[in-house]
PABA-630724 format. One record per atom (N, C-alpha, C, CB): atom name; residue in one letter; residue number from 1; x, y, z. Coordinates in steps of 0.001 Angstrom, whole numbers. Glycine has a CB too. Layout:
<pts>
('CA','A',NUM,(X,Y,Z)),
...
</pts>
This chain:
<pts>
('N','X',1,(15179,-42704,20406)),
('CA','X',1,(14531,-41807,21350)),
('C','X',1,(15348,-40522,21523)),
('CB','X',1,(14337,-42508,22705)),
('N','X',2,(16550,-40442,21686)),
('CA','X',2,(17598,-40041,21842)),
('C','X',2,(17248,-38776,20261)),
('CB','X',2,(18866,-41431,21930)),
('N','X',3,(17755,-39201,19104)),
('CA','X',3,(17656,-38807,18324)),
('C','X',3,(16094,-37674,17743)),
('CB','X',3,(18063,-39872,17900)),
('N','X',4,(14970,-38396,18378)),
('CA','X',4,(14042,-37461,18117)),
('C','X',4,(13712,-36109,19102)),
('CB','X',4,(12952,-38243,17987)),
('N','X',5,(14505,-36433,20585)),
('CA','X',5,(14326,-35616,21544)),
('C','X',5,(15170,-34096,20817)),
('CB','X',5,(14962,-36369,23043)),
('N','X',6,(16426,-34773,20035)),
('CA','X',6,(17436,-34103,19647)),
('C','X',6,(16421,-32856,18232)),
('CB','X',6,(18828,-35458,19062)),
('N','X',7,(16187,-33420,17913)),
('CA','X',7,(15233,-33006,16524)),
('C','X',7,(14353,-32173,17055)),
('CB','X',7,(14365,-34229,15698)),
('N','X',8,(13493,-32635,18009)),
('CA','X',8,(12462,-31402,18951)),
('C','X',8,(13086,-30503,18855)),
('CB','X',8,(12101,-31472,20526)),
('N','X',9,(14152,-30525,19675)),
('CA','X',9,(14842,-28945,20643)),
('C','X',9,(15194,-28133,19691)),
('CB','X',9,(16379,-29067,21705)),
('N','X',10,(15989,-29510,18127)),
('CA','X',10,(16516,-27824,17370)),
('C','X',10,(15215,-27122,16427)),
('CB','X',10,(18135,-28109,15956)),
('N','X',11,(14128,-28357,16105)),
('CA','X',11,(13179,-27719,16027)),
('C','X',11,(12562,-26510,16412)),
('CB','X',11,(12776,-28251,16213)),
('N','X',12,(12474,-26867,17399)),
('CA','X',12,(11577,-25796,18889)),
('C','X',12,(12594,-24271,18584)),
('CB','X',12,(12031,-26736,21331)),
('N','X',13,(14150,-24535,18913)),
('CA','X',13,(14842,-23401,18955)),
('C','X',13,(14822,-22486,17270)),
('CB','X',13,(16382,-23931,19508)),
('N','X',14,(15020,-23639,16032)),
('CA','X',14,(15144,-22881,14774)),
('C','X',14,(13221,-22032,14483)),
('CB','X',14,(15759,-24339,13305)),
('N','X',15,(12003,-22294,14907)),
('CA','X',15,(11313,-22326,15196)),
('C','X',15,(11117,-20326,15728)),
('CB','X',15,(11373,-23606,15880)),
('N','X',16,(11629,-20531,17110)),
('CA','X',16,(11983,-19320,18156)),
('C','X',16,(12536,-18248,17566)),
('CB','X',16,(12956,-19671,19238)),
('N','X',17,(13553,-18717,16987)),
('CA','X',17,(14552,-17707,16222)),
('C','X',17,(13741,-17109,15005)),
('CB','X',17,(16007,-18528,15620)),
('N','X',18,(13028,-17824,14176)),
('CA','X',18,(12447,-17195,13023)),
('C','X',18,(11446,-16856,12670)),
('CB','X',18,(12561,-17574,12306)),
('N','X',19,(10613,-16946,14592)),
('CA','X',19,(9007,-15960,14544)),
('C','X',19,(9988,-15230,15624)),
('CB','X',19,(6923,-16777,15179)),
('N','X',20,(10913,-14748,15676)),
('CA','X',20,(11120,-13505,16858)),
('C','X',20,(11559,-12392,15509)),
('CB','X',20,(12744,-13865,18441)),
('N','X',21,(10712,-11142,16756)),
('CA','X',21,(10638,-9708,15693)),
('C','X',21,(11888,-9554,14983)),
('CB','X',21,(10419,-8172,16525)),
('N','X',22,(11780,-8506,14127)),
('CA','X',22,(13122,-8368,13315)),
('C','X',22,(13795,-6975,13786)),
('CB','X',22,(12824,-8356,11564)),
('N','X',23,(14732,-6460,13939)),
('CA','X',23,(14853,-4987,14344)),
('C','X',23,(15393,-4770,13243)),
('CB','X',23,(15625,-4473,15618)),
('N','X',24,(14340,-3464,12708)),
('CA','X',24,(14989,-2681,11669)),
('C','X',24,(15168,-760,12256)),
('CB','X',24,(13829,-2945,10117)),
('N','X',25,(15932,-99,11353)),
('CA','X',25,(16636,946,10884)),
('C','X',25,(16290,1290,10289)),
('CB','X',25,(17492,1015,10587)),
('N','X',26,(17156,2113,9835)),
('CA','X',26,(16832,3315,8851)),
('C','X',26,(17958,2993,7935)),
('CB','X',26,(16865,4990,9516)),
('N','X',27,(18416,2074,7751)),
('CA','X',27,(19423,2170,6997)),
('C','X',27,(19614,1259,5668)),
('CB','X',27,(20368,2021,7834)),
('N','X',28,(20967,1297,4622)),
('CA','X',28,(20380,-4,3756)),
('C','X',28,(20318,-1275,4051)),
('CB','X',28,(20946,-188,2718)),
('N','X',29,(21252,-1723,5079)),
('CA','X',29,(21611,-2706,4842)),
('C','X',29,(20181,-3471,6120)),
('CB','X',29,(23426,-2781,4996)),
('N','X',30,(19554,-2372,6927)),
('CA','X',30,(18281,-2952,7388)),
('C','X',30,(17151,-3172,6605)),
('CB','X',30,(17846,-2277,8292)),
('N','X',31,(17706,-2592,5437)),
('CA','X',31,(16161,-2333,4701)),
('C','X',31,(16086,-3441,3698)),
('CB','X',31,(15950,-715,3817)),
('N','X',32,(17820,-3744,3397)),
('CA','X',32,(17634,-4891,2790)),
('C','X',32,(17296,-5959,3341)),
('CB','X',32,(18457,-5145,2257)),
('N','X',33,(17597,-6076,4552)),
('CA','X',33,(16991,-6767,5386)),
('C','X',33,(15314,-7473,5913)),
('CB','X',33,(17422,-6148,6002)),
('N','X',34,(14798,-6104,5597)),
('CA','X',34,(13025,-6304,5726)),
('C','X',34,(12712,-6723,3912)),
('CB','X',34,(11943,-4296,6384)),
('N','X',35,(13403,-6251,3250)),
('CA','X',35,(13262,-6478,1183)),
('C','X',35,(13485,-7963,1681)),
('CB','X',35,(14918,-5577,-413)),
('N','X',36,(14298,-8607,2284)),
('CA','X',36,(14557,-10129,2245)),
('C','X',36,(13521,-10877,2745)),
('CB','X',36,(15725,-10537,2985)),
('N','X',37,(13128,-10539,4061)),
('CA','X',37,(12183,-11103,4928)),
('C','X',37,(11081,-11275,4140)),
('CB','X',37,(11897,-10338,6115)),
('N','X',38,(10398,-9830,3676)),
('CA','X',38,(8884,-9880,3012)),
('C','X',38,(9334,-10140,1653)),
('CB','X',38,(7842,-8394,3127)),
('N','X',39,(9796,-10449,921)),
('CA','X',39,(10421,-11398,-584)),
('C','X',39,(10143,-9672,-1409)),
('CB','X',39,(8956,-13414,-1467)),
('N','X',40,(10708,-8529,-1327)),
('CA','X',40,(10299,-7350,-2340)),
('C','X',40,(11842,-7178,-2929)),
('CB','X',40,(9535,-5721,-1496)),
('N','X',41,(11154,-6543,-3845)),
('CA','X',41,(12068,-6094,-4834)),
('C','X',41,(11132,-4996,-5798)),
('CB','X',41,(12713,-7485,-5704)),
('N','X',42,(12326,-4401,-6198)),
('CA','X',42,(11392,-3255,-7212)),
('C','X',42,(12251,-2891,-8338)),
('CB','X',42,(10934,-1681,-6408)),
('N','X',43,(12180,-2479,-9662)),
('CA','X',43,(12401,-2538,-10668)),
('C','X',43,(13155,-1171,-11280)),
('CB','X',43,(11297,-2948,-11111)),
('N','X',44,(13188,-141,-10652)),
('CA','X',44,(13952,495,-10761)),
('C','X',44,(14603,1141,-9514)),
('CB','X',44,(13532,1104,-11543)),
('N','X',45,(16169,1834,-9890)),
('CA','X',45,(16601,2656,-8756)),
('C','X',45,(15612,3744,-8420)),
('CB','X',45,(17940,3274,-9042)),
('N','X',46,(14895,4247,-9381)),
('CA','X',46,(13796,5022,-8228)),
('C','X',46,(12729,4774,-7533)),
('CB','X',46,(13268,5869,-8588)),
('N','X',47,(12006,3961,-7855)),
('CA','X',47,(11018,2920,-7465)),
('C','X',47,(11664,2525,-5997)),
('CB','X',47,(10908,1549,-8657)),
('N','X',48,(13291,1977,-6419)),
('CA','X',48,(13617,1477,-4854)),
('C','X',48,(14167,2541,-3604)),
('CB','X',48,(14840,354,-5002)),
('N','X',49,(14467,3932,-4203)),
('CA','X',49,(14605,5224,-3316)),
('C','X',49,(13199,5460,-2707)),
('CB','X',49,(15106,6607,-4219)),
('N','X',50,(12609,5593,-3832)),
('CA','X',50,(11035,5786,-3090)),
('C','X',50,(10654,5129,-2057)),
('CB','X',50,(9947,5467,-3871)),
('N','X',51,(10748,3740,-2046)),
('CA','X',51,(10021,2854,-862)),
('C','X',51,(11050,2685,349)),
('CB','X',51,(9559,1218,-1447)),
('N','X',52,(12389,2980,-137)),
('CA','X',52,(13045,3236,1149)),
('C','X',52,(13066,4374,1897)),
('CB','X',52,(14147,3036,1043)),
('N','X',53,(12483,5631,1147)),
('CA','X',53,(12446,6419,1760)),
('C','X',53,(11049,6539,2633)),
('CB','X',53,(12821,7283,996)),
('N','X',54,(10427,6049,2109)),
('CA','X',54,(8673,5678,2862)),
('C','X',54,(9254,4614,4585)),
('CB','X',54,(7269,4025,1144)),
('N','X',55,(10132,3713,3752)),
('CA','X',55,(10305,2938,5137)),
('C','X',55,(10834,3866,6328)),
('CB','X',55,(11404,1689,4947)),
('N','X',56,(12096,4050,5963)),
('CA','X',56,(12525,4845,6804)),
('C','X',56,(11729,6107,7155)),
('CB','X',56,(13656,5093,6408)),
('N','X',57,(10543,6522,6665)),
('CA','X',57,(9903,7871,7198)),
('C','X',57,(8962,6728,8110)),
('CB','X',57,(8977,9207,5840)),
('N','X',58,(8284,5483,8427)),
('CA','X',58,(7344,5135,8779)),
('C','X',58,(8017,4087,10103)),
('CB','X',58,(6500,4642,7552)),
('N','X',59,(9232,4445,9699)),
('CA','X',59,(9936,3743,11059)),
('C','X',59,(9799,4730,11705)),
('CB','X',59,(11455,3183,11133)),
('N','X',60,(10151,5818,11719)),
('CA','X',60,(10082,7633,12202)),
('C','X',60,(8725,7049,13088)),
('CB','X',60,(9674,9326,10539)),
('N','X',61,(7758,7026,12302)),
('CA','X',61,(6304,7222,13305)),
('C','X',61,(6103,6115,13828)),
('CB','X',61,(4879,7606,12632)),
('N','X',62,(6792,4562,13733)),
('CA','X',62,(6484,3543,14714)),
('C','X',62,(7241,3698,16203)),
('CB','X',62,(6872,2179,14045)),
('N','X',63,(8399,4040,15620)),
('CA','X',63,(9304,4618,17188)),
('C','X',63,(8433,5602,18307)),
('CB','X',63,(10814,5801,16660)),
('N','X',64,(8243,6779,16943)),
('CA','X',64,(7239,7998,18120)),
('C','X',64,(6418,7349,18720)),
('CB','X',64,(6240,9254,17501)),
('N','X',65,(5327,6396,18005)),
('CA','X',65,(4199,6008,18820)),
('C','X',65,(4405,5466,19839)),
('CB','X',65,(3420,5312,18328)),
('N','X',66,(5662,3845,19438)),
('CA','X',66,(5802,3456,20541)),
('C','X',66,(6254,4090,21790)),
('CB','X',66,(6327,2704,20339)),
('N','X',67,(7339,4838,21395)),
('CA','X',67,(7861,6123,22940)),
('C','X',67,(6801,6291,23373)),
('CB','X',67,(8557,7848,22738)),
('N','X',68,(5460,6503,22887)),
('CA','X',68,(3657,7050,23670)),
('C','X',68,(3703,5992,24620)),
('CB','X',68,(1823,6914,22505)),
('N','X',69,(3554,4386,23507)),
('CA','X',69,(3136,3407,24271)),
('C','X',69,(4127,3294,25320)),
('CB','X',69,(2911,2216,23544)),
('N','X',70,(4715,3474,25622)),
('CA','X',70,(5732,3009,26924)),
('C','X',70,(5347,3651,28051)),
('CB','X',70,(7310,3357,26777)),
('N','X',71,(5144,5178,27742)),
('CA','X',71,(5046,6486,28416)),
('C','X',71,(2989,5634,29106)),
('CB','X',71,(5244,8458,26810)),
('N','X',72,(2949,5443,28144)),
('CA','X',72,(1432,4966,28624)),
('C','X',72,(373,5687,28259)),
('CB','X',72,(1244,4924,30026)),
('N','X',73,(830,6876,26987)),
('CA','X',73,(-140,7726,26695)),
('C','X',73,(-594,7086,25323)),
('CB','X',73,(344,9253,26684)),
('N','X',74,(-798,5554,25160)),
('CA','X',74,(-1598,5558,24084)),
('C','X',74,(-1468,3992,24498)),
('CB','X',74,(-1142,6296,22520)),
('N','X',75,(-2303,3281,23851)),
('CA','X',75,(-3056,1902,24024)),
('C','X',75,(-2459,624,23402)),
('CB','X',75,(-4434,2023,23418)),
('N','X',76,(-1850,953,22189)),
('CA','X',76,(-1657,-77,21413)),
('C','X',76,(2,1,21223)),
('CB','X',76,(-2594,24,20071)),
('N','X',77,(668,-1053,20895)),
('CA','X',77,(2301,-567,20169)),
('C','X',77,(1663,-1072,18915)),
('CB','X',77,(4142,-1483,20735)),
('N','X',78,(3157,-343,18097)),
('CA','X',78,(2769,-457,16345)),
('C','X',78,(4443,-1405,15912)),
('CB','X',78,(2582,1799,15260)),
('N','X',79,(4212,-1918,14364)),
('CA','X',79,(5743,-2699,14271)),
('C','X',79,(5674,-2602,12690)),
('CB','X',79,(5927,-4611,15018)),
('N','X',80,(6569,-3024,12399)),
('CA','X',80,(6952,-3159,10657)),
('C','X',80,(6248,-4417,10477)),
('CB','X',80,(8814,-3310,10102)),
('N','X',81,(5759,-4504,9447)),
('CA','X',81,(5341,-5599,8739)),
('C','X',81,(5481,-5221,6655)),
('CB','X',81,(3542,-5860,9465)),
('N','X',82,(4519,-6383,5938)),
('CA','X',82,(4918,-5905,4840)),
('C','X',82,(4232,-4549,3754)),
('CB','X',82,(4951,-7059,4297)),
('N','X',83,(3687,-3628,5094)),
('CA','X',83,(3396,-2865,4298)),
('C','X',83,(4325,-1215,4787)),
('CB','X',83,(1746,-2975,4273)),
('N','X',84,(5261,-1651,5525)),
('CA','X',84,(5885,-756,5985)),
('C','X',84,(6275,249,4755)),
('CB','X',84,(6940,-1344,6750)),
('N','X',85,(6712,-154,3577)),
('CA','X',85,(7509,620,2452)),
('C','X',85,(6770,444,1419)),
('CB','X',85,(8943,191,2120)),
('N','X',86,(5251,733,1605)),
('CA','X',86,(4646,899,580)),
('C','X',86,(3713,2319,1287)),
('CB','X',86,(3890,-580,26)),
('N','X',87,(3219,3091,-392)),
('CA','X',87,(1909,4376,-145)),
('C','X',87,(727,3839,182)),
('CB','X',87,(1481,5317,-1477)),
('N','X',88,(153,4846,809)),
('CA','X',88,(-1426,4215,889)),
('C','X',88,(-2010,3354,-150)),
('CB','X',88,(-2429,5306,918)),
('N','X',89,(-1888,4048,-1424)),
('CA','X',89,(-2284,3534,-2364)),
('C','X',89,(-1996,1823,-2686)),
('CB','X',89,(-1824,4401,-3206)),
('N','X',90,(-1049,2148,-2342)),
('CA','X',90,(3,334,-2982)),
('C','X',90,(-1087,-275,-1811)),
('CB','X',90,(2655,-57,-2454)),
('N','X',91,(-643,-59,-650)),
('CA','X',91,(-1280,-838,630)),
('C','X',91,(-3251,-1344,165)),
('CB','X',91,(-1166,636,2317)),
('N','X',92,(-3832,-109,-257)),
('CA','X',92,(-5247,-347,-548)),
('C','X',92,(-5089,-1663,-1938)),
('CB','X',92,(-6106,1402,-1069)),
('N','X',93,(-4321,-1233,-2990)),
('CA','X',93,(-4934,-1990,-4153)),
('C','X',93,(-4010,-3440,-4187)),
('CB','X',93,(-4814,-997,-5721)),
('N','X',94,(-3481,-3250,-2617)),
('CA','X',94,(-2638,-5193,-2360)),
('C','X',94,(-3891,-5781,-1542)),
('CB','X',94,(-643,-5390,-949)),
('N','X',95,(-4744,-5241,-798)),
('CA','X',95,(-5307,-5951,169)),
('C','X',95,(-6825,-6065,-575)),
('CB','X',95,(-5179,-5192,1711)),
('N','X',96,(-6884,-4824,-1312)),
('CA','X',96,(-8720,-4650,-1697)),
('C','X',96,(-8964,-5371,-3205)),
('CB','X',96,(-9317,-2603,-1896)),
</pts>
């Protein structure tokens, strides 16, 4: 009894820990960070300048918005997910 109560909790807690948001940056070692989370990788050093530089420009506009959302001048908050460091394009021909 003892033993399964034990198993719940670290359940429950390892669980907590690895659906709570991720905070990312602008930086590499955040970005390698979100490359880990969403399993990416890309095939060349420019390929991988490119999409870090997309991330870090689209962190730029999740911050601004959210500063709105706080302020209360806009409705929704916004967050990284796995299309943060990709172009429109990539984003349309992954989902469509």
């Amino acid at each position: 009894m003892k033993l399964t109560l034990v198993l719940f909790f670290v359940a429950a807690f390892v669980g907590c820990a690895l659906s709570a948001p991720l905070d990312y940056s602008c930086t590499p070692e955040s970005y390698a960070a979100y490359k880990a989370h969403y399993t990416k990788s890309y095939a060349t050093p420019a390929d991988e300048q490119l999409h870090y530089n997309i991330f870090c420009d689209k962190l730029k506009t999740i911050d601004e918005h959210n500063t709105k959302f706080e302020k209360g001048e806009v409705t929704f908050e916004m967050g990284v997910n796995q299309f943060t460091d990709m172009t429109s394009k990539e984003i349309a021909e992954s989902i469509g």
